[in-house]
N, C-alpha and C positions, 0 to 999 in steps of 0.2 A: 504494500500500500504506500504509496507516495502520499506526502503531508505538508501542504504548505501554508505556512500561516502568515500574514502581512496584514498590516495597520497602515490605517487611512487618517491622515490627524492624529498619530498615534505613535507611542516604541512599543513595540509587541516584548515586554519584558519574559524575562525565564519564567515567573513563577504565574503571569499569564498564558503562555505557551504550555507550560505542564498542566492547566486546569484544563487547557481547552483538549490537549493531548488524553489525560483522564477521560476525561466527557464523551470524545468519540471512540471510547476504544467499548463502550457499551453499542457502538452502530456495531461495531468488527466479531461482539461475541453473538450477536442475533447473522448478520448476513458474512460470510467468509469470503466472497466473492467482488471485493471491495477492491477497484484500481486506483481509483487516483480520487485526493479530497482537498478544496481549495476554500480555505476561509480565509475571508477580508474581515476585520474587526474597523469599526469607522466611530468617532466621536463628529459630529455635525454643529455646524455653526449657526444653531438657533438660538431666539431667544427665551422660550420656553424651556425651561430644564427637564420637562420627561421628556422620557421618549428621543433623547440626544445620542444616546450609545447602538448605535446599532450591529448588527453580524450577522453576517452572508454566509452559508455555506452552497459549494455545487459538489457534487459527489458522482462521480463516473461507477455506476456499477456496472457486471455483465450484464448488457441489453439494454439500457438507458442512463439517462440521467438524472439526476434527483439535485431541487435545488429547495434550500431555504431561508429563509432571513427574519431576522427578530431585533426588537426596535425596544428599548427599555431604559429607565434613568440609572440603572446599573448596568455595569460591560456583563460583569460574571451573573444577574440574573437573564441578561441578553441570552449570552452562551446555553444556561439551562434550557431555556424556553427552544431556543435554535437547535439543541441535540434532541428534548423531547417531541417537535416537528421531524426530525428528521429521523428518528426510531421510528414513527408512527410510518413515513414513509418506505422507508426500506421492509419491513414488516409487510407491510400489504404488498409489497413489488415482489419479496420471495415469497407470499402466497399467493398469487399472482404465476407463478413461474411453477408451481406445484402440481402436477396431475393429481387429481381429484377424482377420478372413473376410476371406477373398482370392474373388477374382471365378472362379468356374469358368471354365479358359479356352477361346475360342471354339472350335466346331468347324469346321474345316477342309473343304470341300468341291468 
C-alpha cells in the first residue's frame, strides 16, 4: 500500500502523520486489496472557525476508487469522521465484489 500524506496550509507533523497512519490501517484490516491512498489535510482561510480543518482522502482499491473528505473545527476529529466514511465505503465495495448465489443443491436420487 502506498501512503501519502501532504498539508495544504499546513506541516503534516510526525505525530499527525502517525494518527492518520493508525486510523487507516482499520480500512487495510476490513479490505487487503488496498493500492494506493492519498490524503490532503487543509486548514482554510475563513472567517468562521468551524468547519476550517478539512481532509480529503482518495483510495485506489482493486476495481475503483473511493474518495472522501470531512470538514470539522478539529484536524484529528476531521480524520475520525474521514476514516469512518471511508470504512463505510470500502465495506460495501468488498460486499459489493462478493458472490452471493449459492449452488442449487444437488438432487438426490
Amino acid at each position: 500500500m502506498n501512503l501519502t500524506i501532504s498539508g495544504h496550509h499546513l506541516e503534516v507533523t510526525p505525530a499527525l502523520r502517525s494518527y492518520v497512519t493508525t486510523k487507516l490501517d482499520r480500512i487495510v484490516r476490513h479490505f487487503d486489496q488496498v493500492v494506493d491512498v492519498k490524503v490532503l489535510l487543509t486548514v482554510e482561510k475563513q472567517k468562521e472557525k468551524e468547519r476550517r480543518q478539512r481532509a480529503e482522502c482518495n483510495i485506489h482499491v482493486k476495481g475503483s476508487d473511493l474518495f472522501a473528505e470531512s470538514a470539522h473545527a478539529d484536524l484529528y476529529a476531521a480524520v475520525d469522521d474521514l476514516v469512518d466514511k471511508l470504512d463505510r465505503q470500502v465495506v460495501r465495495h468488498k460486499d459489493r465484489l462478493q458472490n452471493h448465489h449459492h449452488e442449487a443443491p444437488k438432487r438426490l436420487m
